[in-house]
Phi, psi and omega in degrees: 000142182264171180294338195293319226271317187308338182270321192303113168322113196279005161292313192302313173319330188258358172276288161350294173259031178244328167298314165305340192112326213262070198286319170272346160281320219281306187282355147327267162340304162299319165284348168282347193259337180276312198268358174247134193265001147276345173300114184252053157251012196296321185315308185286284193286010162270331168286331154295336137341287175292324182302322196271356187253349157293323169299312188270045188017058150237093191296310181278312218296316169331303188283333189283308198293305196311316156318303161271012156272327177315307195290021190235355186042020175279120190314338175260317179268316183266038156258332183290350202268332189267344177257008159290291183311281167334305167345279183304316191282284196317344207249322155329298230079036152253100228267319193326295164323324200288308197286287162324348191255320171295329173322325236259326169296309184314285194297336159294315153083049178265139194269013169268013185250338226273312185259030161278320189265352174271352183268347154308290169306326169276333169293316168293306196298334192274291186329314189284338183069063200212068167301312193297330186294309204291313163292338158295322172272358153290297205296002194245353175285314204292314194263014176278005158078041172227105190337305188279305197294338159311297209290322184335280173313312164273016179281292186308280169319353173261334181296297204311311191303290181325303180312321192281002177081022183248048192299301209307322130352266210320312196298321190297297196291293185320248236338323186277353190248002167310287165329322188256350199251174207274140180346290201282355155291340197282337172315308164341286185300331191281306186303340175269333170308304155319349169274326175292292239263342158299280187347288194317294172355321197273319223261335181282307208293321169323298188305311172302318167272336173298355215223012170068008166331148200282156205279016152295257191338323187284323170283350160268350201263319174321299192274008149278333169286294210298346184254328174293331186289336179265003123289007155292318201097002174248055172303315174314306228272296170338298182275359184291304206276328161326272167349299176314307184303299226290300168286017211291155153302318194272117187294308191308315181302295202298331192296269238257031094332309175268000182254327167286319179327304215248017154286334184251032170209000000 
């Protein structure tokens, strides 16, 4: 070994030889410094640990390192040591595991993990059909004060609302989050707010035939769901409503159906 290498920081020394390919000087090292509990890099170099051990797919001794940087409660290496675990578990299907491990950033409580593990943790609720926990751990991301993951969660929990038949939620929620999340996030928010404000649209216009209106008024209500529905992604849905008009009992109703119909042929 040379003096340059004896002067050398043995974390650097194990970056060094983990960037060459030498996967096995690197975790020599990282483990002697991870098994000692005076040391004070053991956090950093048990995560680095897991990291370089992983690489040579030896997968639990990884989850064994990734454990004792967890076990060291250092706000930064053992929240990366609880998202090595969650990570790893999640990529398994072992959501059970997944969910603890991220729990486990949550208890460390460093606030550049905290709202990562709740957009984690609300990804699993869904996965699980468990809306209300997802949605509590979107609202708990949305508030965890970090901007891009704010506007994230709430792109999600406003999609999560819609699908659920809830635009009138959704719409309510961009807004507050219109206000809050930093400029270069809001583009996002405006197209799912534009999207919430379809939704609503489908549902006024849906209500209005439904609701026996006179067969002028019924017949814009017609071609206005039926032409909106296809920025949905509901072409089907579009001729179903087509259909309706076109074929309605009330004769007066299907004639001024069919004169919008046939604007486009």
């Amino acid at each position: 070994m040379t003096s340059s290498e004896l002067e050398t920081p043995p974390l650097d020394t194990a970056r060094r030889l983990a960037e060459r390919g030498d996967l096995d000087g690197a975790a020599a090292i990282l483990r002697e410094l991870a098994a000692d509990p005076d040391e004070p890099d053991r956090a950093q170099a048990a995560v680095g640990l897991a990291v370089v051990l992983e690489e040579r797919g030896d997968v639990e001794a990884a989850r064994a390192a990734a454990r004792t940087a967890l076990a060291t409660g250092h706000p930064e290496y053992a929240s990366q040591a609880a998202c090595h675990l969650a990570q790893g578990f999640e990529r398994e299907g072992r959501a059970e595991q997944a969910r603890a491990a991220w729990q486990a950033v949550l208890g460390v409580g460093a606030a550049a993990y905290v709202p990562l593990a709740h957009l984690a943790l609300a990804r699993l609720a869904v996965r699980a059909h468990d809306l209300e926990e997802a949605e509590r751990e979107l609202q708990a991301a949305m508030a965890a004060g970090d901007g891009e993951v704010a506007a994230h969660a709430a792109q999600e929990l406003a999609d999560l609302l819609m699908e659920h038949g809830e635009p009138g939620a959704a719409a309510e929620l961009l807004l507050d989050a219109l206000e809050a999340v930093p400029e270069a996030e809001a583009p996002g928010l405006r197209v799912r707010l534009g999207i919430a404000h379809l939704e609503l649209a489908c549902a006024e216009f849906a209500e209005t035939v439904e609701s026996g209106a006179d067969a002028q008024t019924s017949a814009l209500a017609i071609e206005l769901l039926a032409r909106t529905l296809p920025l949905r992604g509901r072409d089907d849905d579009a001729g179903r409503v087509w259909s309706y008009g076109l074929e309605h009992a009330d004769e007066t109703l299907a004639a001024e159906v069919r004169l919008r119909y046939q604007r486009d042929t």
